[in-house]
N, C-alpha and C positions, 0 to 999 in steps of 0.2 A: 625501509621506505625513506627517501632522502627527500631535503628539499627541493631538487633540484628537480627529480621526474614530474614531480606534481606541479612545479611550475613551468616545465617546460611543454609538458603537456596536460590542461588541467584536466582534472577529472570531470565530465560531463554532471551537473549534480541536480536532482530533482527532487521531490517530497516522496516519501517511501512511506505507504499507509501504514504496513504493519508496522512502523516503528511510533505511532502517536499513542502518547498515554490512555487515551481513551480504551483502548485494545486491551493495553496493560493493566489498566484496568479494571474490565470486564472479566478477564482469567484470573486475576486475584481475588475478584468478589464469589466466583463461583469456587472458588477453593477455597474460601473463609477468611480472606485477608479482607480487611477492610483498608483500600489502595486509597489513599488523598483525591479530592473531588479537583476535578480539573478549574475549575472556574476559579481557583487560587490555591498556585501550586508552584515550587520552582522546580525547573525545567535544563537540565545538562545533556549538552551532546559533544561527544568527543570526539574529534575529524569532522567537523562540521561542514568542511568544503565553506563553498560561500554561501552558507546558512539557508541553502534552498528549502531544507528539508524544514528546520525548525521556526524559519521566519513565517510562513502562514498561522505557526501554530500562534506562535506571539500575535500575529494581527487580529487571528482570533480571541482569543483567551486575554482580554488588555488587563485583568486584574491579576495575571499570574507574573512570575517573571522567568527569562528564559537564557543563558546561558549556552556557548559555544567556541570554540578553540578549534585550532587547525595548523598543520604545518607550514601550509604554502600561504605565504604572502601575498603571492597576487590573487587568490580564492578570497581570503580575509578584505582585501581592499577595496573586491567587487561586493563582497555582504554588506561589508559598512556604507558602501555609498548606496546599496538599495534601502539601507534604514535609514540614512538622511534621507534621502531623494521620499522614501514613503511615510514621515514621521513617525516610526513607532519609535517609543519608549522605554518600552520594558523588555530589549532583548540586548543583550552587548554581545558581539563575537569579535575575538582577538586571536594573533598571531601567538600561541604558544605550543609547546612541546608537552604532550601526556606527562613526560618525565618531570617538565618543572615548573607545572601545574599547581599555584595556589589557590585554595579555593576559598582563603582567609575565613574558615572555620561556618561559613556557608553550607546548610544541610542540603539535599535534593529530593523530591520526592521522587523523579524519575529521570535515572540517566538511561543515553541513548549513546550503543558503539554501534554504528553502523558499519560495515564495507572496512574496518580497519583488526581487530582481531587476528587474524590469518594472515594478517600482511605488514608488520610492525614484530621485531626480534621480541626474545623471549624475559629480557628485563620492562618493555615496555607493555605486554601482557599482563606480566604478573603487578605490575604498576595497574593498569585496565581495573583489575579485580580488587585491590586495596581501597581506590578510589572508590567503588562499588559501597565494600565494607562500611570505610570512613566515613562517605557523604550524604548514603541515602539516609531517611527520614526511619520514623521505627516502621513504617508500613511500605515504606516506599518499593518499588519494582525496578529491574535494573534491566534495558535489551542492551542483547551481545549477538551479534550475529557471527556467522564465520562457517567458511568451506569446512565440510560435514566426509569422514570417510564411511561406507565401504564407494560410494559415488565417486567422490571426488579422486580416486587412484587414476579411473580411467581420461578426465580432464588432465590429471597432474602428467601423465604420462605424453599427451601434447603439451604440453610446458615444456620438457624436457627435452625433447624433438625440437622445439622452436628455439629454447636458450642456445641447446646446442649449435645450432641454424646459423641465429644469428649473430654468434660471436664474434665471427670477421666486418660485423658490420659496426660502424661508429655513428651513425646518427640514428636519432632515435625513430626519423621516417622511414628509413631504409628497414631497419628491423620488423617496424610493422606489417610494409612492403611486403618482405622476403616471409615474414611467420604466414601471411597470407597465401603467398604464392605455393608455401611448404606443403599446408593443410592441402590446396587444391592439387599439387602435385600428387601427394599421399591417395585424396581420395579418387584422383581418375587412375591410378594405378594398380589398385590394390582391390581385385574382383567382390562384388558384394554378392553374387549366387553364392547360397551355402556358404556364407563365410561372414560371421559375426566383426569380424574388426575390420571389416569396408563394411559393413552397413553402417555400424557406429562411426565412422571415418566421413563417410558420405552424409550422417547426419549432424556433424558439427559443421560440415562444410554448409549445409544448408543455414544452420543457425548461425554462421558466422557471417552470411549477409545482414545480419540485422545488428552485429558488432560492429560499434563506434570503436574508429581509434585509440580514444583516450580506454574505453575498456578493454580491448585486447592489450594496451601498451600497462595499466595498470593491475589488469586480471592475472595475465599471461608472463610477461617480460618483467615484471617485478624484481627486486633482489630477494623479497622475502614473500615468501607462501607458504604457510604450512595448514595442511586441512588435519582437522582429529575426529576420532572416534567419540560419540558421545559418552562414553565410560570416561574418556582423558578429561575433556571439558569440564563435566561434573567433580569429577576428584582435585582438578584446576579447582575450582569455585568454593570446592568444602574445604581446603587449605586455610580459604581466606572468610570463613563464619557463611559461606552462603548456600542457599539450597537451591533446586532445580524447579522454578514452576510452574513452567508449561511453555507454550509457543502462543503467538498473537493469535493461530487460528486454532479453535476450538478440535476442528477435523484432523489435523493432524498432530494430533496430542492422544483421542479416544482408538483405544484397537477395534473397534464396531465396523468402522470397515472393512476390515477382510471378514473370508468368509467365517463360517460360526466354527467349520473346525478346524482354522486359523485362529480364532481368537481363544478357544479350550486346551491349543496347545501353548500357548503366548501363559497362559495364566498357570497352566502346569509345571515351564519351564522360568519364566522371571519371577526371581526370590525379592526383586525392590522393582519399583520407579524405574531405578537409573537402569535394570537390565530389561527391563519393558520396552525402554525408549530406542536401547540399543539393538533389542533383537529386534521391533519396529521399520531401524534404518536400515538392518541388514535385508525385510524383507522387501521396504523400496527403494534399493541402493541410492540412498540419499546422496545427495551432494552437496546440499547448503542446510543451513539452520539458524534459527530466528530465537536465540532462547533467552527466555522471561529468568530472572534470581530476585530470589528475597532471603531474610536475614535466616538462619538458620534457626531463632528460637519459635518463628515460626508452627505451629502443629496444622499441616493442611488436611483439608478434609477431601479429597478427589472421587468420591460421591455424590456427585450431582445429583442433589433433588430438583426435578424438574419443575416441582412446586415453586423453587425459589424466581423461575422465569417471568414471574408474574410481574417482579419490576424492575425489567430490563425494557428497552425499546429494540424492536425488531426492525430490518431492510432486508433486500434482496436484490441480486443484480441478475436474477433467473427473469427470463421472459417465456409465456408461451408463445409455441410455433403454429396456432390456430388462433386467430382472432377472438371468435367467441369458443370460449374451454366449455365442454359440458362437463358439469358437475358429478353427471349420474355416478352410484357406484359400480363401478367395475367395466366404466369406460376409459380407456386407455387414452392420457394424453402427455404428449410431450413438451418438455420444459430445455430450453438453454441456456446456460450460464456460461462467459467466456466461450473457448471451443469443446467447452463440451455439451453433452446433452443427456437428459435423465428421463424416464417413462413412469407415468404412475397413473393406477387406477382408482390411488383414494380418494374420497369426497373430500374428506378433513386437507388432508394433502394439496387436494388441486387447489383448494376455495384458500387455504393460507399464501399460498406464491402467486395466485392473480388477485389477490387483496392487497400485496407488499410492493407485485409491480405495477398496479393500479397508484400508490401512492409513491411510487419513488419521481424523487432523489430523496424523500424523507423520510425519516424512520416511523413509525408504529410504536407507542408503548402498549404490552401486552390488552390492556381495557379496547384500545382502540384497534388493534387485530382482532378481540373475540368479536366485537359492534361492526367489525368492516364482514367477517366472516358470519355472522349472524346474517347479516343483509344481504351479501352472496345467496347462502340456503337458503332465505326465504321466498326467493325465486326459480331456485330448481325446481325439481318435481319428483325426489325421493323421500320429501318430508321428512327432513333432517332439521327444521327449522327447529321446532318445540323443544329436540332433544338439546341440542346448542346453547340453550338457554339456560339449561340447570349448570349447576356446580361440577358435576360431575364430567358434563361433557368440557368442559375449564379446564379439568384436570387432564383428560385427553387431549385435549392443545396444547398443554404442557409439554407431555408426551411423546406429541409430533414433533413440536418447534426443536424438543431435545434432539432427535433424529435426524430431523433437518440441518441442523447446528453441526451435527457430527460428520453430517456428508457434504459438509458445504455449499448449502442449497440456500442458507438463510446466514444471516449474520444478526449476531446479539450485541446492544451495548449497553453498557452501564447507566449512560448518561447522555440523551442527543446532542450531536452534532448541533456545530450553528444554524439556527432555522434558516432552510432555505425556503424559495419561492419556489411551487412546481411548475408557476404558468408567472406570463406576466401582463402587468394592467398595473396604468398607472403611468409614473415613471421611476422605471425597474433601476437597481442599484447592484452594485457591485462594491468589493473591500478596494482599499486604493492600493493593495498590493497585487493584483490581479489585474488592476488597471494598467500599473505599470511595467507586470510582465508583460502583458501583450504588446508592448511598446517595445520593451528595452530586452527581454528573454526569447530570440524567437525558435528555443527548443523546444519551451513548456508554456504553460500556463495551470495554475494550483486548483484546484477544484474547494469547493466548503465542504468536501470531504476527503480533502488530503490527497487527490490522486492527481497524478499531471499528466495531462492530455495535451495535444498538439491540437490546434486550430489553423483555420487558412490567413489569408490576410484580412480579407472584408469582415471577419468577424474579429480580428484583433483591433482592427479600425473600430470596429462597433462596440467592443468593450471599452477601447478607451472613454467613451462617451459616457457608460452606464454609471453617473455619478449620483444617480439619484434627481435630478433637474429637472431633464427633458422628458416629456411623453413620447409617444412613437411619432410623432408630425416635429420636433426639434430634434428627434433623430436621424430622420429626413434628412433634415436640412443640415445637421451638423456629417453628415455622410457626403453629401453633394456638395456640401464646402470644402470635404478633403477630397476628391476629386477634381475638384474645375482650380485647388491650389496645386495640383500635380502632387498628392501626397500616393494615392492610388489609384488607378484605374478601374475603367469595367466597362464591360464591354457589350456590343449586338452587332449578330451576326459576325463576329470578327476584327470590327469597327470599336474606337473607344470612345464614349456617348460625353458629350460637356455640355450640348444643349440642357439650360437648366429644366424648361420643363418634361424634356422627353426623360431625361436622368432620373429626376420625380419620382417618373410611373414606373422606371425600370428598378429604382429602389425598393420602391413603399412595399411590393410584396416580398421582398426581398430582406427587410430587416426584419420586415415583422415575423417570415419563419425561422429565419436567426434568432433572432432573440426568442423566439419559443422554443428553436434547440439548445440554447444557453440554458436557459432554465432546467431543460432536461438534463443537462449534464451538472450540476450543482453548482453552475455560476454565478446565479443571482439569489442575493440575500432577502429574505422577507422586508418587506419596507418597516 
């Protein structure tokens, strides 16, 4: 990885959930580690790019401090001038090299390799893992992500197509050019009836419209990739004193999702962990991985008592596909999460995911899921209410929520998130680093729960406002003043509106359901 790619073309860099402490967290406490509390804690990310990812968490988290480094220069120049420009204090990121990295005897609780692993020679890996060693704290968590084999053969094998490709070419646009043009050559040529390698051909071709540049130029065209088998990573890691302990998401970590005699021959055949995890990825030919280390004197306990769910706070980003879900038992309804979708006919089941997506963007601590779920039942009509109530049926939400967890239906945290706002009233606020994404970022904007989403222009405009100040009637007006100043337009009928009062009326409903979908997306913070 030279300086020269990553400045010549940066890397597009956003906030990446699975990598925040919080995550890491949560899988160390259920395996018996007791992880450092986020609300003061120091914070290493190595490739930080220009601090996209760890600079929300700093703006959050102001008692902790936060730490980042990177190769490319001009990535580093644009971090720091978002931390002038946004005043925070407690995060520095600077231009250095992994290799010569002082950390002037500074511990961490949790360091972060994002995107860099796989793609950085094999002195500056085994460097990755030392730092691990050396800097974390006695409890600390270490993420390391990186292209994962038996999956990643069949990506690597267009790599090599494409290096190949573009050898004759000397700029680095022409190469992206021509690796594009390769792919689409390959896949109109090469028949997908009955024939596994045009369908899979056909299916990168699809996925590779959604490839930025800068990620094919640095995914693809790299000088260094190298994807490993989880057996290598792990024996990588025990080298250097550390163990294996788990991934950000609970689900793919537990064998419960396959079927039951899938998981009877899983336990027959893996003698440890590390071959559990391995025969795992051989049956999802994985291709990426997300993996959690801590010190080896560690003894984990990977027994989940569901009992211990009781204090964790629960979300979900499952919605039902029926407005009103009936509760009844053994009426069948269905749930989406992302593009997928799930069917269930349990009570307990239904009444926990329209309880979690009744209350999102916030989490649930377990008391307040059993009282949100109690109140559900007490409205059905299978008289599930009284039962709900005892201890026992407690334990069975336990029970659930564990099941839920394991098929990624439900998410569990340690410790909530920044309180957000689910509605708003008042005059709604936002971080002033969110503020100034929406001005000066127009890839992303950060969510108060770590994920970046793309927004239009009128509501970048509308964030910029949300300082907390104005009510919705100075939102009005501060919206209709960056219009009639030419900052943006809008429009009726086709026409663009500057008369102040018609502008007004074509506003006012106009911000007001923006900012009630801000809210819904984790933008506004509780006042």
């Amino acid at each position: 990885m030279s300086t020269y790619s990553y400045d010549e073309i940066a890397y597009i860099s956003t906030s990446f959930p699975q990598t925040h402490p919080i995550k890491a967290a949560t899988i160390a406490r259920l395996f018996g580690v007791a992880a450092p509390d986020m609300e003061r804690c120091n914070v290493l990310e190595l490739g930080c790019a220009d601090g996209a990812n760890i600079l929300p968490m700093a703006q959050n988290y102001p008692n902790s401090t936060f730490v980042g480094i990177d190769l490319s220069i001009k990535q580093i120049e644009a971090g720091q001038k978002t931390i002038r420009e946004t005043g925070l204090s407690n995060i520095t990121i600077d231009h250095k090299n992994i290799l010569d990295f002082d950390r002037q005897g500074m511990q961490f609780d949790y360091i972060i390799v994002h995107g860099v692993y796989s793609w950085v020679p094999e002195v500056v890996r085994e460097r990755i893992l030392s730092l691990c060693r050396e800097a974390l704290t006695p409890n600390g968590v270490a993420y390391i992500s990186y292209n994962a084999l038996p999956g990643w053969h069949m990506r690597g094998m267009l790599r090599d197509m494409m290096l190949f490709h573009t050898v004759q070419f000397t700029e680095q646009t022409q190469k992206i050019a021509q690796s594009r043009a390769l792919l689409k050559f390959l896949s109109d040529s090469v028949p997908t009836d009955n024939n596994s390698y045009g369908q899979f051909l056909h299916g990168e071709l699809t996925r590779m419209t959604d490839w930025t540049d800068s990620y094919l130029r640095h995914e693809f065209l790299e000088e260094d990739n190298r994807a490993f088998y989880f057996h290598e990573f792990s024996a990588a890691a025990a080298k250097h004193d550390l163990q294996y302990l788990g991934e950000p998401e609970l689900s793919s970590v537990l064998p419960t999702n396959f079927a039951p005699e899938v998981q009877g021959t899983l336990y027959k055949i893996a003698r440890n962990i590390t071959a559990m995890e391995q025969y795992m990825d051989f049956l999802r030919n994985r291709t990426f991985r997300m993996t959690l280390l801590v010190k080896k004197e560690h003894k984990l306990n990977r027994s989940i008592n569901p009992i211990a769910l009781r204090e964790f706070w629960f979300g979900s980003a499952a919605r039902p596909l029926n407005e009103k879900v009936n509760l009844d038992a053994g009426v069948k309804e269905d749930f989406r999460i992302g593009k997928s979708s799930v069917t269930s006919d349990s009570t307990l089941v239904k009444a926990v995911i329209v309880a979690l997506h009744q209350a999102a963007p916030a989490h649930l601590h377990f008391k307040e899921v059993v009282t949100a779920v109690r109140e559900l039942l007490a409205i059905s009509t299978n008289g599930i209410r009284d039962r709900a109530q005892t201890e026992q049926e407690e334990t069975v939400l336990c029970d659930q929520l564990l099941v839920l967890l394991s098929r990624g239906m439900v998410e569990a945290i340690v410790r909530p998130h920044v309180p957000v706002a689910t509605s708003f009233v008042g005059k709604p606020i936002t971080s002033p680093l969110i503020r100034y994404q929406a001005l000066h970022h127009p890839s992303h904007v950060t969510t108060l729960r770590h994920s970046s989403i793309n927004v239009d222009t009128f509501a970048r405009h509308l964030i910029s406002l949300l300082d907390g100040t104005r009510d919705i009637d100075a939102l009005i007006q501060g919206m209709a003043e960056k219009v009639q100043s030419g900052v943006f337009s809008v429009h009726d009928d086709g026409q663009p509106i500057t008369d102040g009062a018609k502008l007004t009326t074509i506003l006012k409903p106009r911000v007001e359901l923006v900012t009630a979908h801000l809210a819904k997306l984790a933008l506004l913070q509780q006042p």
